[in-house]
Wavefront OBJ file of the C-alpha trace (Angstrom):
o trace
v 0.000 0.000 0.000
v 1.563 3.495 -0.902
v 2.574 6.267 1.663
v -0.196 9.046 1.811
v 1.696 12.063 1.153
v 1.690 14.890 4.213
v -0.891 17.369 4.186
v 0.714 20.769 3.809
v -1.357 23.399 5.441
v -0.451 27.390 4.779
v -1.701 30.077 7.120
v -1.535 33.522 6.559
v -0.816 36.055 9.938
v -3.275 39.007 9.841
v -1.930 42.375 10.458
v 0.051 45.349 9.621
v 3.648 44.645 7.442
v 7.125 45.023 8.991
v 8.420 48.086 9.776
v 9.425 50.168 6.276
v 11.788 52.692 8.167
v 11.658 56.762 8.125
v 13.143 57.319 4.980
v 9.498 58.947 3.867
v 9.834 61.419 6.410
v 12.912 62.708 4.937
v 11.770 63.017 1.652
v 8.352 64.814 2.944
v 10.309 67.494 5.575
v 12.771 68.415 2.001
v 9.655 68.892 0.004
v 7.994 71.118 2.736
v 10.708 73.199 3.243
v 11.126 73.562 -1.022
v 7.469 74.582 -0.831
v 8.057 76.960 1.962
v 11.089 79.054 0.004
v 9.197 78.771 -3.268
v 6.482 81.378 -1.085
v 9.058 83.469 0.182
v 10.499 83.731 -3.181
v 7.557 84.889 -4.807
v 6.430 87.188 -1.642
v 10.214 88.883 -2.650
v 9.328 89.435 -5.763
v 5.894 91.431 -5.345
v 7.617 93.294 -2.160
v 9.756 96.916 -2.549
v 12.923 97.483 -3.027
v 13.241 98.044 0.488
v 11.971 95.014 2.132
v 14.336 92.949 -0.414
v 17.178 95.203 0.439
v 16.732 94.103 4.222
v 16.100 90.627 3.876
v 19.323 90.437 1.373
v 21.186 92.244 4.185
v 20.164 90.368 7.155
v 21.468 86.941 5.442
v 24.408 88.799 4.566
v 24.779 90.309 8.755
v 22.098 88.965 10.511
v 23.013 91.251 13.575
v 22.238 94.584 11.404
v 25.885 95.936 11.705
v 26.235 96.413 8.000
v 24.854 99.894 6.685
v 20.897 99.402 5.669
v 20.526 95.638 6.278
v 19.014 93.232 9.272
v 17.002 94.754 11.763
v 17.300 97.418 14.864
v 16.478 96.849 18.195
v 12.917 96.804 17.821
v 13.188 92.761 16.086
v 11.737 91.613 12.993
v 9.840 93.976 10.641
v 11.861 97.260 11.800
v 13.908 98.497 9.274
v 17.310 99.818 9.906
v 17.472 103.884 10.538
v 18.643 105.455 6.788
v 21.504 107.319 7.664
v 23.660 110.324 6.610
v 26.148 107.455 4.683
v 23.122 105.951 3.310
v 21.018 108.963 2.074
v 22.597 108.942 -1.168
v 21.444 105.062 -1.726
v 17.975 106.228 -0.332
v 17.807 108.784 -3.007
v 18.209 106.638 -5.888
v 15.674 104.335 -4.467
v 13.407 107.427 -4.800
v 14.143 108.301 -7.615
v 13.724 105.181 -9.326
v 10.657 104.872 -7.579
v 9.473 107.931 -9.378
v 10.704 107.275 -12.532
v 8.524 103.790 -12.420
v 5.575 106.146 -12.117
v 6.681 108.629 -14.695
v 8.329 106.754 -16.744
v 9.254 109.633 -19.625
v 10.289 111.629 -17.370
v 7.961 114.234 -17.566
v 8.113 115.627 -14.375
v 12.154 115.086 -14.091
v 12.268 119.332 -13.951
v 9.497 119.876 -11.381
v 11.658 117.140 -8.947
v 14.737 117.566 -6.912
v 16.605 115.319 -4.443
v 19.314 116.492 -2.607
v 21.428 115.261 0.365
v 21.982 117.941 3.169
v 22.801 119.179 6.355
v 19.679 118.479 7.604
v 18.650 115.238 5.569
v 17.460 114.435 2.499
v 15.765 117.147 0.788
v 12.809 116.304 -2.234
v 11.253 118.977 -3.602
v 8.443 119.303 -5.764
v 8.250 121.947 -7.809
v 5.554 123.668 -10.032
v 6.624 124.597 -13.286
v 4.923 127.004 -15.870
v 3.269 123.638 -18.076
v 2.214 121.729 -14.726
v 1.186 122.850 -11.396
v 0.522 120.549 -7.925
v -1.940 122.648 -6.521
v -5.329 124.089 -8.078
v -5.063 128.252 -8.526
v -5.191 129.536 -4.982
v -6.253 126.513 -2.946
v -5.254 123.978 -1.284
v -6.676 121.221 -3.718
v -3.864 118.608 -4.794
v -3.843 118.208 -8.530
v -4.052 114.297 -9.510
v 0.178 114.290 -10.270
v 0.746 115.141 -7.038
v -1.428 112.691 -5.786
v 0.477 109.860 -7.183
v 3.732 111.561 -6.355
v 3.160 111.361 -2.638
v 1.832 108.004 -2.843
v 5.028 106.731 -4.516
v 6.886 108.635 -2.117
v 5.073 107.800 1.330
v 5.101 104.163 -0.160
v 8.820 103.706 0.540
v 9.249 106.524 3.021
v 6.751 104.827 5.241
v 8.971 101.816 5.987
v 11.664 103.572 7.684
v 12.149 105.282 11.244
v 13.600 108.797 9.756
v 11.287 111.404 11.090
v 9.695 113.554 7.740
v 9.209 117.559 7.935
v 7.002 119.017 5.410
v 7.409 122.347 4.180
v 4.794 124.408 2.518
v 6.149 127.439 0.087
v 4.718 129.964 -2.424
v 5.738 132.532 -4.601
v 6.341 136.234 -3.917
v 2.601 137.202 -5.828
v 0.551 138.428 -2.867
v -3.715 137.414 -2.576
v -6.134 140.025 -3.425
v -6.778 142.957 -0.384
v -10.395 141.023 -0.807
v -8.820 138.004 0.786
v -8.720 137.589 4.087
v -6.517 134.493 3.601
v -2.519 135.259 2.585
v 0.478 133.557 1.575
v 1.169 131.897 5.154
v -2.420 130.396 5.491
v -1.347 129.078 1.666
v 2.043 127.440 2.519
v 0.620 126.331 5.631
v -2.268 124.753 4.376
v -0.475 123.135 1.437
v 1.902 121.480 3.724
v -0.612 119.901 6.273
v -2.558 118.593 2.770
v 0.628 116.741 1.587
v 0.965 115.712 5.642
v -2.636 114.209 5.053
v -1.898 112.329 1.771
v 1.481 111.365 2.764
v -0.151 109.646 6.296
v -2.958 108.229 4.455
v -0.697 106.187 1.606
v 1.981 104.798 4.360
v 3.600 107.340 6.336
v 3.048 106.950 10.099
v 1.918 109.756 12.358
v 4.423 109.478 14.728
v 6.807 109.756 11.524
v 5.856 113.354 10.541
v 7.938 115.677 13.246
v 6.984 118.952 11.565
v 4.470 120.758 9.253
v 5.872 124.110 8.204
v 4.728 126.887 6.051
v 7.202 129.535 4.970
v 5.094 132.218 2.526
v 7.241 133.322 0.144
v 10.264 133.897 2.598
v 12.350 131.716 1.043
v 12.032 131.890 -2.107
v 13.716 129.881 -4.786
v 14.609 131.989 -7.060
v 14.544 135.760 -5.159
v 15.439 137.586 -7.820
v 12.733 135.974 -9.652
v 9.567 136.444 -6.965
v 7.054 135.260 -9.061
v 9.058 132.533 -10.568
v 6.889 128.960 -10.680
v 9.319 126.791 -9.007
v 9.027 128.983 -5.946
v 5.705 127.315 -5.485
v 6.768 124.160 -4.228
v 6.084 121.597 -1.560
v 9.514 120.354 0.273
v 10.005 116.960 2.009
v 12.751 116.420 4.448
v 13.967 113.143 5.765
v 15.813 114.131 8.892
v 18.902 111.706 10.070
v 19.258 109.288 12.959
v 21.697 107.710 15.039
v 22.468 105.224 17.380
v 18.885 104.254 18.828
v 16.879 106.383 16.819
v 17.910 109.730 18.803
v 17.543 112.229 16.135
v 20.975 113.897 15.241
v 21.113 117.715 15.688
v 21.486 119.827 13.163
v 24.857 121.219 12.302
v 25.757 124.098 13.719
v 25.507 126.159 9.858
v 22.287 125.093 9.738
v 21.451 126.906 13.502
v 23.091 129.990 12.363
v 21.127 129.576 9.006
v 18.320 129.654 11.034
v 19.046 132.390 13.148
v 19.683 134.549 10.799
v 16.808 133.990 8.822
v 14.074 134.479 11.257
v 15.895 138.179 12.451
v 16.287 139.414 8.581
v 12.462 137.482 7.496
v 10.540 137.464 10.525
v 9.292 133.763 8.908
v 6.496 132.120 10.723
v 6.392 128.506 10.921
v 2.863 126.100 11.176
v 0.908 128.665 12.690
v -0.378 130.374 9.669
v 0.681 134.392 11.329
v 3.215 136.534 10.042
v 4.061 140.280 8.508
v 1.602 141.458 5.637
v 3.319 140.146 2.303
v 4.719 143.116 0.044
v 3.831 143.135 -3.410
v 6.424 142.604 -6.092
v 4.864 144.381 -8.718
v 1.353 146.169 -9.253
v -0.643 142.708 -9.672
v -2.869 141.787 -6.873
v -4.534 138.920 -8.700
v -4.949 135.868 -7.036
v -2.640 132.794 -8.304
v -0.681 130.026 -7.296
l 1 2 3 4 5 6 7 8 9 10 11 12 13 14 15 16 17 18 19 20 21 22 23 24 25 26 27 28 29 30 31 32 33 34 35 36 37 38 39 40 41 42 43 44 45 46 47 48 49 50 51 52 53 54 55 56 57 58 59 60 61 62 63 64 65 66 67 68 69 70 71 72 73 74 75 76 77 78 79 80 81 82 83 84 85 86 87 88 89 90 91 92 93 94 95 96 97 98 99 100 101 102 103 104 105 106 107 108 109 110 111 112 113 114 115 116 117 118 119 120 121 122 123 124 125 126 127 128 129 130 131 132 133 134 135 136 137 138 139 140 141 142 143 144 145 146 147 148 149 150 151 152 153 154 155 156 157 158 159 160 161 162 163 164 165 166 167 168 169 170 171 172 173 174 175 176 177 178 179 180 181 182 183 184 185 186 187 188 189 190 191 192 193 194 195 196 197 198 199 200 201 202 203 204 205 206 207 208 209 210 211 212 213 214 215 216 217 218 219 220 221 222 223 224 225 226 227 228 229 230 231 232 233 234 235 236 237 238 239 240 241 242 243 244 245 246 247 248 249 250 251 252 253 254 255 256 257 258 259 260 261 262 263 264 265 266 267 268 269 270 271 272 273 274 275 276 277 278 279 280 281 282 283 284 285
């Protein structure tokens, strides 16, 4: 009689496979953190020219030691104080700025940056084919509108305290009016103030609003001269800390002088009667 052959019986376990390792987690935490500069990437690219001049600088000195990169004191999102070394690169920012929103220059003559003594100096000047101002008000015109909104823009992301200066030419108001030059340069100022604070300028950032008349005038040998009209921006130094740096002593006696020959007014709108320059009493600006 043959041997029956064995009966082979198979089971199969129930349950979860071996272990596969942590290899997967690896590959997963790489493609997160691709993902993660991919964003910042593209948030560079849509942000100013300042905000990718900081973050460049704080990879480059991550303490903030370097001129215009890292941070201050304050931690993240503070930009570094602009200053007197660094007002030159501030102005070409500006003025590149500007040029993106006028981009054939067609207001080149009307705008002038300058570093000095006392900061960085942008003034906007009306010319005889474009004015900032409707005639005798206070009413921006729309170019100056976008001017100060390109200008608050990338003024509003650093510490420098901002003095606005309000100035007209030497053409006095009507004897009808009881308003004069200083309520004008006055109120021209605190508009631009306005704008300026409304398009990214802090409040805390504007130190003074000043209107001159037509006490310092442009062109004096040329009273009535269009570019006397003008509205001036000044972004004032700092230094260690944010103390604001004094002003040289030229600029003191500058000052000095001026208010005992002029008898200028500042902010408060009150001041000598203006003397005509010629026979015309129309109103203008």
């Amino acid at each position: 009689m043959a041997q029956a052959q064995p009966i082979i019986i198979i089971k199969k376990k129930s349950g979860h496979g071996g272990h596969h390792g942590g290899a997967w987690k690896v590959a997963y935490a790489d493609f997160v953190t691709a993902m993660m500069a991919l964003f910042i990437v593209l948030w560079l690219l849509n942000a100013s020219k300042q905000v990718q001049v900081a973050v460049g600088g704080y990879f480059k000195d991550p303490r903030g030691t370097d001129k215009m990169v890292g941070t201050n004191k304050n931690g993240a999102g503070e930009f570094v104080a602009i200053k007197k070394e660094d007002m030159s690169k501030l102005k070409d920012q500006l003025l590149q700025s500007i040029h993106h929103l006028d981009p054939s220059d067609k207001l080149k003559d009307q705008i002038e940056i300058t570093v000095t003594g006392e900061g960085l100096r942008i003034e906007l000047m009306e010319s005889a084919k474009g004015t900032f101002f409707s005639l005798g008000s206070t009413e921006p015109t729309p170019a100056l509108r976008e001017i100060l909104k390109t200008l608050a823009k990338d003024l509003g992301q650093l510490p420098n305290k901002i003095s606005i200066e309000g100035h007209t030419d030497g053409t006095p108001f009507s004897e009808a009016r009881t308003r004069d030059n200083w309520d004008l340069s006055t109120e021209r100022a605190n508009e631009a103030r306005r704008l300026m604070q409304a398009n990214g300028v802090r409040p805390e950032q504007v130190s003074q609003v000043r209107g001159f008349a037509d006490q310092r005038l442009r062109h004096p040998d040329k009273p009535q001269d269009p570019s006397n009209r003008r509205i001036s921006l000044i972004v004032g130094y700092v230094v260690k800390d944010n103390a604001e740096v004094p002003p040289p002593l030229e600029i003191k006696q500058f000052a000095a002088d001026d208010s005992k020959g002029n008898e200028s007014k500042v902010a408060d709108g009150k001041g000598p009667e203006n003397k005509p320059a010629d026979s015309k009493t129309a109103d203008k600006k």
